[in-house]
N, CA, C and O atoms as a DFTB+ gen file, in Angstrom:
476 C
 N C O
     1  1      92.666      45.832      94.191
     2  2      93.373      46.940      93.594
     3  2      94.863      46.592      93.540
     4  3      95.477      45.947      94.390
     5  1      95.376      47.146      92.349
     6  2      97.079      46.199      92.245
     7  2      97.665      47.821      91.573
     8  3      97.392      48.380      90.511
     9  1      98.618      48.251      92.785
    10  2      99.389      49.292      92.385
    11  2     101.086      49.123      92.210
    12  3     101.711      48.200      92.732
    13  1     101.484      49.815      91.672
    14  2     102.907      50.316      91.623
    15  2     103.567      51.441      91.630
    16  3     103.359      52.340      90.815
    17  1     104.485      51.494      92.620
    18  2     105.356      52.411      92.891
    19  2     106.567      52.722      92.279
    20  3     107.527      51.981      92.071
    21  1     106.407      53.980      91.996
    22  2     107.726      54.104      91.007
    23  2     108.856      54.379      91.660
    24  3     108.692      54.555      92.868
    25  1     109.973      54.477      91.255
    26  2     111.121      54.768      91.420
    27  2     111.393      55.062      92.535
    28  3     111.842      54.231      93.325
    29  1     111.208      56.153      92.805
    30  2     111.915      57.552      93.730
    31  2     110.549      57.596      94.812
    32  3     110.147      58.620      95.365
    33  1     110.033      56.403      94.941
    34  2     108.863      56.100      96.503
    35  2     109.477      55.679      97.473
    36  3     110.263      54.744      97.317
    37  1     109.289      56.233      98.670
    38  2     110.014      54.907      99.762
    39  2     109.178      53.180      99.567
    40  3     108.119      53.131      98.941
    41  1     109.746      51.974     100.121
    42  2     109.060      51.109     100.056
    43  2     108.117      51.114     101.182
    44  3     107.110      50.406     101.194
    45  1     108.525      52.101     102.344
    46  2     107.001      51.818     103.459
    47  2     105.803      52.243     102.870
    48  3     104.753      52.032     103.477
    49  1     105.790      53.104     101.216
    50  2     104.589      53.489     100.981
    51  2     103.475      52.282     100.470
    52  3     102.264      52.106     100.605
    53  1     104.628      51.545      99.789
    54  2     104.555      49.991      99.516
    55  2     103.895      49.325     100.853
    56  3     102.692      49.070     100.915
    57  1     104.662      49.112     101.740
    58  2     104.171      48.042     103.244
    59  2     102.796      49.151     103.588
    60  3     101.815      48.434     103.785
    61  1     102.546      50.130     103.676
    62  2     101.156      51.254     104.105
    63  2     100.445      50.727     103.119
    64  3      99.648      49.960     103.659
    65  1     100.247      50.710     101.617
    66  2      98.812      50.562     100.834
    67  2      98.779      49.063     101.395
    68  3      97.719      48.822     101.971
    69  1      99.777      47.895     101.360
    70  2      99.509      46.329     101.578
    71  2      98.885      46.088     102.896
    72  3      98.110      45.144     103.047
    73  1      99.268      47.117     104.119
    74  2      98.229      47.379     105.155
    75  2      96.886      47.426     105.069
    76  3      96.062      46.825     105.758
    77  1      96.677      48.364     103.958
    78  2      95.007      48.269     103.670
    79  2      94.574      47.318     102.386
    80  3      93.680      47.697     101.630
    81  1      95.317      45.955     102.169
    82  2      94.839      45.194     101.320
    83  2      95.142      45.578     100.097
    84  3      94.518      45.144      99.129
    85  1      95.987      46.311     100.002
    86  2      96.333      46.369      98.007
    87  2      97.498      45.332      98.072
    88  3      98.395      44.896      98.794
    89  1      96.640      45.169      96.310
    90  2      98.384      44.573      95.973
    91  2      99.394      45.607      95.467
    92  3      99.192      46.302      94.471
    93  1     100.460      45.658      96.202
    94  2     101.382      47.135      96.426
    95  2     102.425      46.039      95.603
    96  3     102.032      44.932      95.235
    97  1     103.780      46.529      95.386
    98  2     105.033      46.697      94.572
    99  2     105.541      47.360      94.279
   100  3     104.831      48.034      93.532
   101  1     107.017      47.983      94.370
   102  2     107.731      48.654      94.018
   103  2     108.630      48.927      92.923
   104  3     109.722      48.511      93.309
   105  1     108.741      49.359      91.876
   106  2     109.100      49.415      90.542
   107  2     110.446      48.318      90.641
   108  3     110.687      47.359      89.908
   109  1     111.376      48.938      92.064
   110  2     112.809      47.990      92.218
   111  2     112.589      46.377      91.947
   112  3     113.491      45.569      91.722
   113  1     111.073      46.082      92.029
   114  2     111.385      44.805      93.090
   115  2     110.493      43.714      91.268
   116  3     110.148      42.542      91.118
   117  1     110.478      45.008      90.266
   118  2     109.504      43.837      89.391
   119  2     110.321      44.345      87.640
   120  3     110.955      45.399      87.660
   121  1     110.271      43.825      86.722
   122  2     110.947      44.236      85.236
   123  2     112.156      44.606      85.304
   124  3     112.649      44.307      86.391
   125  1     112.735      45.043      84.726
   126  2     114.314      45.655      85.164
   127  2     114.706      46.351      86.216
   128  3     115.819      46.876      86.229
   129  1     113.844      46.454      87.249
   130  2     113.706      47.111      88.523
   131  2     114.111      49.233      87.883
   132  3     113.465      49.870      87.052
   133  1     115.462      49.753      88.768
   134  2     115.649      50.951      88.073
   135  2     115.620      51.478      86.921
   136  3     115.224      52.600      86.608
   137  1     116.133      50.491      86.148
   138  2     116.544      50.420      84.575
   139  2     114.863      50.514      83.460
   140  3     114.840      51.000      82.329
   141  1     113.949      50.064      84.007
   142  2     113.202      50.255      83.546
   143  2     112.272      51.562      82.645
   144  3     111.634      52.427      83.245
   145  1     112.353      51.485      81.272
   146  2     111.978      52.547      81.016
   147  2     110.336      53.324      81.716
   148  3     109.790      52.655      82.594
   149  1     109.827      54.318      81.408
   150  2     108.475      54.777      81.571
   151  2     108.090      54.448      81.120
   152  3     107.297      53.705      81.697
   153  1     107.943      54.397      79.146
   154  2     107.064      53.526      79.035
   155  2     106.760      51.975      79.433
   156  3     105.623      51.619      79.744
   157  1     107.722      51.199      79.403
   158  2     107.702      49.771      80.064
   159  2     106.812      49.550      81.206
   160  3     105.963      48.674      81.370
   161  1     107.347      50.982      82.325
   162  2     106.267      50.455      83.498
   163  2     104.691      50.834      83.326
   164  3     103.808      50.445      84.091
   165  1     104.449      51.867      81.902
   166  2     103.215      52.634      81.751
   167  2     102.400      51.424      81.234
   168  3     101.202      51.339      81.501
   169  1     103.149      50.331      80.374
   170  2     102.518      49.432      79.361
   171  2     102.382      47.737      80.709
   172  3     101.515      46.863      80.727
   173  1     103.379      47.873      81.439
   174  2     103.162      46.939      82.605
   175  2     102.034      47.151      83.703
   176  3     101.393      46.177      84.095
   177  1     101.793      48.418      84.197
   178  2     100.740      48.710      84.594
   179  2      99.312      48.672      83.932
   180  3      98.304      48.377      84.575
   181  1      99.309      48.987      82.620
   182  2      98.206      48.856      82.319
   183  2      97.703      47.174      81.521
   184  3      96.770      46.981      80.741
   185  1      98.667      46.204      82.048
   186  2      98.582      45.089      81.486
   187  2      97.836      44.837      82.592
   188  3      96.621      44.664      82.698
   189  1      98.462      44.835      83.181
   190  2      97.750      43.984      85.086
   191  2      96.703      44.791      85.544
   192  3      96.279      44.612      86.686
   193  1      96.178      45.738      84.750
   194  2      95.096      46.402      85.283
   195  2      94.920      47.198      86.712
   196  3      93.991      47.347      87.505
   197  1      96.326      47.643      86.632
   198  2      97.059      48.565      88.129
   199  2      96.834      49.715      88.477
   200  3      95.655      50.002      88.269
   201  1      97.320      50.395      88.846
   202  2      97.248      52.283      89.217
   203  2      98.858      52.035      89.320
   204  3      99.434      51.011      89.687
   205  1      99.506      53.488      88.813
   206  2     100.889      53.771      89.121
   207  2     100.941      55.014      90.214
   208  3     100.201      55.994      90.132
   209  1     101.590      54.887      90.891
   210  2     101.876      56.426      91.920
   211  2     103.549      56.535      91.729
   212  3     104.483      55.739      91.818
   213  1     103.397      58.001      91.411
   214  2     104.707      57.970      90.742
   215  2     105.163      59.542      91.683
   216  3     104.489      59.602      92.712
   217  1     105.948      60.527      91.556
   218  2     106.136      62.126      91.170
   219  2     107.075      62.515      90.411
   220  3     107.920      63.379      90.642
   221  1     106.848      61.479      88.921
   222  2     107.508      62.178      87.496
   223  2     106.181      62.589      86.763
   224  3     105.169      61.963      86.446
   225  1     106.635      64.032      86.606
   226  2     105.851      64.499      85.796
   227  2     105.553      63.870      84.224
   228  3     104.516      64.249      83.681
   229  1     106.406      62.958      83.518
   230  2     106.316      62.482      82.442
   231  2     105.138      61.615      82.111
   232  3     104.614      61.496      81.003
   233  1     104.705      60.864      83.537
   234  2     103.719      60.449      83.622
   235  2     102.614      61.025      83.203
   236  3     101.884      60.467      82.384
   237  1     102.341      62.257      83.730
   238  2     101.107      63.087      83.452
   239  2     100.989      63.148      82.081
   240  3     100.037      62.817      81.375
   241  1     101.792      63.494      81.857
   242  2     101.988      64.053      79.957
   243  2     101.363      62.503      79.295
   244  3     100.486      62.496      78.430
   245  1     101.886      61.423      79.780
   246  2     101.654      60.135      78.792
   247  2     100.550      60.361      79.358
   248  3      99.721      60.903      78.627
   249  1     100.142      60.080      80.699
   250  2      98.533      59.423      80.690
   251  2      97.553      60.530      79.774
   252  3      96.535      60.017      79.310
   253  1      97.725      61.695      79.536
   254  2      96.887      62.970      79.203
   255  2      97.070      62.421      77.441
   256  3      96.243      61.829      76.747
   257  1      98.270      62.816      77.142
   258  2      98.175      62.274      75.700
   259  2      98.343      61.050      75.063
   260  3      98.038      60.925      73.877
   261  1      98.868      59.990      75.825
   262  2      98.517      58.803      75.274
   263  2      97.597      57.968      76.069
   264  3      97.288      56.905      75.530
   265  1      97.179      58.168      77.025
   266  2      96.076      57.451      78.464
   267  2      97.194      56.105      78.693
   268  3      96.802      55.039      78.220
   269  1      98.356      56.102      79.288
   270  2      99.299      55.529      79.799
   271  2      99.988      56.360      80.373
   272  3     100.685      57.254      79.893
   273  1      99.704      55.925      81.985
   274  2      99.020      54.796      82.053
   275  2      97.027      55.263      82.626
   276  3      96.597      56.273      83.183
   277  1      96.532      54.392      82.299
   278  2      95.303      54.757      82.494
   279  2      94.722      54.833      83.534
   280  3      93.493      54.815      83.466
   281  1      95.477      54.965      85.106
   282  2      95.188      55.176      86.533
   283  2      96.724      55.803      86.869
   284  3      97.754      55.129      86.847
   285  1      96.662      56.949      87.119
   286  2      97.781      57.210      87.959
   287  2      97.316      58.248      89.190
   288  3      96.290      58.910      89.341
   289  1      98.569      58.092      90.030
   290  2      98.176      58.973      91.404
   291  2      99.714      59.829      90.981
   292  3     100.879      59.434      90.997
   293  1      99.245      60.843      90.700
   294  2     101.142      61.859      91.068
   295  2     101.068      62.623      92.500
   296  3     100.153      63.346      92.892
   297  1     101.867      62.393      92.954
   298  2     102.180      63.133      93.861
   299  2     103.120      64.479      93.870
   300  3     104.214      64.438      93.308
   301  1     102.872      65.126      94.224
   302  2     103.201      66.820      94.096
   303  2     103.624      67.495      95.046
   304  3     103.134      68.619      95.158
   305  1     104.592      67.092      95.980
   306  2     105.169      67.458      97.050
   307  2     106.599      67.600      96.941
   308  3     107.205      67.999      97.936
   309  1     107.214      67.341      95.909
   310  2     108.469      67.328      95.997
   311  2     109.289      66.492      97.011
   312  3     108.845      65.430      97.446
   313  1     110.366      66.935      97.340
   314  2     110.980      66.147      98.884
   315  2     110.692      66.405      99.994
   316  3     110.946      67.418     100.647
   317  1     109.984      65.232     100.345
   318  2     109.311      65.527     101.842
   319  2     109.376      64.265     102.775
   320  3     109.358      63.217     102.130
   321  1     109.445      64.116     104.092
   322  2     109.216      62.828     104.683
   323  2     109.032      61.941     104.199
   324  3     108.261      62.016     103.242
   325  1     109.589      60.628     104.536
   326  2     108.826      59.765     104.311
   327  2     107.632      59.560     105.611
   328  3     106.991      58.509     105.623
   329  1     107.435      60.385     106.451
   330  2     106.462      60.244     107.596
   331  2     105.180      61.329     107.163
   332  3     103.969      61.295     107.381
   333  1     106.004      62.228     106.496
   334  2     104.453      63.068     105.439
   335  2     104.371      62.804     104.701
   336  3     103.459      63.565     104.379
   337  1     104.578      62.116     103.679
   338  2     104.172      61.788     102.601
   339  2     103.208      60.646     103.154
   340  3     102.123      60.639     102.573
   341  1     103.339      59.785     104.038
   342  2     102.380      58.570     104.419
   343  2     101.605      59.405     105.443
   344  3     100.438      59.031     105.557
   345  1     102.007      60.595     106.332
   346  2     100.467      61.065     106.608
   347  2      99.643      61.441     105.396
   348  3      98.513      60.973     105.262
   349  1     100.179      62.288     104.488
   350  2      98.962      62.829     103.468
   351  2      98.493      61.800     102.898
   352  3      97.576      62.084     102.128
   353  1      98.865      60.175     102.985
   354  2      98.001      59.175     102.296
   355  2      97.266      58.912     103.369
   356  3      96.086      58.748     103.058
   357  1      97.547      58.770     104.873
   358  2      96.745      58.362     105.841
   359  2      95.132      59.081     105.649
   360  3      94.025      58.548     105.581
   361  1      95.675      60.913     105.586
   362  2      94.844      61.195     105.231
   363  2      93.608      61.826     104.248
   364  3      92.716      62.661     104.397
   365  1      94.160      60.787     102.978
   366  2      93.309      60.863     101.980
   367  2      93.122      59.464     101.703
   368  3      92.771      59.206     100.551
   369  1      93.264      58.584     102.430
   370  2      93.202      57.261     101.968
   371  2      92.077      56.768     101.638
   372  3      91.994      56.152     100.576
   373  1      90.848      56.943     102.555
   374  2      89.273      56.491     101.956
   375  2      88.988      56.924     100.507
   376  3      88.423      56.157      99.728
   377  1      89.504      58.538     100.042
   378  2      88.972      58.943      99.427
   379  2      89.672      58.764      97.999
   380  3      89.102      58.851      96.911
   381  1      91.145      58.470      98.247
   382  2      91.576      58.080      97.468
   383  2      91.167      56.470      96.696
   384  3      90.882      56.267      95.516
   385  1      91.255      55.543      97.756
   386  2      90.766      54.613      97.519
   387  2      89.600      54.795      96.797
   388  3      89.696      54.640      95.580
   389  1      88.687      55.042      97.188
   390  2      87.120      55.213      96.251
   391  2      87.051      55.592      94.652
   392  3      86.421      55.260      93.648
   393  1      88.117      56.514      95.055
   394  2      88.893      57.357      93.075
   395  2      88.997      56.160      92.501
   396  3      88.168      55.853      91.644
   397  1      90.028      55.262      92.861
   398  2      90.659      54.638      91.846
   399  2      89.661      53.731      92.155
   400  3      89.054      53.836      91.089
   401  1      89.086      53.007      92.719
   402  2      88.088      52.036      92.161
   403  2      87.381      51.780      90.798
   404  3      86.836      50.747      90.408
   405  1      87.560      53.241      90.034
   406  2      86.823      53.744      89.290
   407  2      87.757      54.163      88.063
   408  3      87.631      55.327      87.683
   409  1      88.674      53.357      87.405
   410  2      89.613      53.514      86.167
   411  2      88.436      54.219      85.511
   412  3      87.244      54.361      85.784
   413  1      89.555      54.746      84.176
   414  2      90.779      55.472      84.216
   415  2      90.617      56.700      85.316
   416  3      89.550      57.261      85.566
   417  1      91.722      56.959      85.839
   418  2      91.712      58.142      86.492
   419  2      93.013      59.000      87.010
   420  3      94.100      58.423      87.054
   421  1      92.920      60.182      87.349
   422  2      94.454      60.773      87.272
   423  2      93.909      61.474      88.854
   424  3      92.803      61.939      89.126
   425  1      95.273      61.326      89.829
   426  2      94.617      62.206      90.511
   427  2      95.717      62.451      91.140
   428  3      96.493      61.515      91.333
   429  1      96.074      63.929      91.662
   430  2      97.167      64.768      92.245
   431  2      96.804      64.565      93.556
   432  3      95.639      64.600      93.953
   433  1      98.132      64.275      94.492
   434  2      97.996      64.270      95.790
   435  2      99.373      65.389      96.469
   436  3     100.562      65.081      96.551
   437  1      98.759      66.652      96.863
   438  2      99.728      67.163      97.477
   439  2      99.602      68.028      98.629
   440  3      99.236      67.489      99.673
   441  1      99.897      69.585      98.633
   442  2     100.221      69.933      99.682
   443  2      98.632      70.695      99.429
   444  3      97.847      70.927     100.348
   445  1      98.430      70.950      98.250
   446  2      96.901      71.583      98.207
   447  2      95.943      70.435      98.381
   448  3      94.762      70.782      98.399
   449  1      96.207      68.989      98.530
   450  2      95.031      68.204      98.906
   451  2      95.359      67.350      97.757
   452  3      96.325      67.120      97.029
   453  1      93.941      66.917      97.930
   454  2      93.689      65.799      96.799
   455  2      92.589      66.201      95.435
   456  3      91.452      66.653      95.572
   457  1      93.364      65.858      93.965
   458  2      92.565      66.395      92.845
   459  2      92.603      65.240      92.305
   460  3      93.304      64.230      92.232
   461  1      91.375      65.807      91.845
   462  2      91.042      64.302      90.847
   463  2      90.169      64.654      89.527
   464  3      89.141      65.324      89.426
   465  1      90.994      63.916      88.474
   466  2      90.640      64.586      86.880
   467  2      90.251      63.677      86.178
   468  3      91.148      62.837      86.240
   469  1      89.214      63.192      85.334
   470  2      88.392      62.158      84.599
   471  2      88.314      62.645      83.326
   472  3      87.788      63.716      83.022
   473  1      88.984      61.644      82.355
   474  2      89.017      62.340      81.018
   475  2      87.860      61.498      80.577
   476  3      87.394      61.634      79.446
């Protein structure tokens, strides 16, 4: 599984998925790093056959009406820890994992849990 983190992620969310064997990256660290448009990283992700985890809503809108990118995780918490935001992956991580095994897929991770939407 080969993800990317957008922007406004801490990078430990990065070092936590590479814990459990993903290939993790952080938007900073690959293409124009900040500068990078959305679409750029929507059309880079879906080159490498990735998942994006992002919490810009713009995302949603592309993957829904254009399916870019065609795996995303949004997160829906607004500003929060970086120690909760990696518990609520701690604990949705099996299940998350299992989601995305399974492109395309969109799935909300927040304070109501974990959703997951299959167009």
């Amino acid at each position: 599984m080969r993800v990317v983190c957008d922007v406004h992620l801490p990078y430990r969310l990065v070092a936590f998925l590479r814990e459990r064997g993903v290939d993790a990256t952080h938007v900073n660290k690959i293409l124009d790093s900040w500068h990078t448009t959305d679409a750029v990283i929507a059309d880079h992700v879906d080159e490498i056959g990735g998942i994006l985890i992002s919490k810009d809503g713009d995302f949603r809108d592309s993957h829904f009406l254009a399916g870019k990118p065609a795996s995303l995780v949004r997160i829906t918490l607004g500003n929060v820890s970086n120690d909760q935001l990696i518990a609520l992956f701690e604990q949705y991580w099996e299940t998350l994992r299992e989601e995305l095994e399974n492109p395309p897929c969109y799935v909300e991770l927040g304070s109501e849990g974990l959703k997951v939407v299959r167009r």
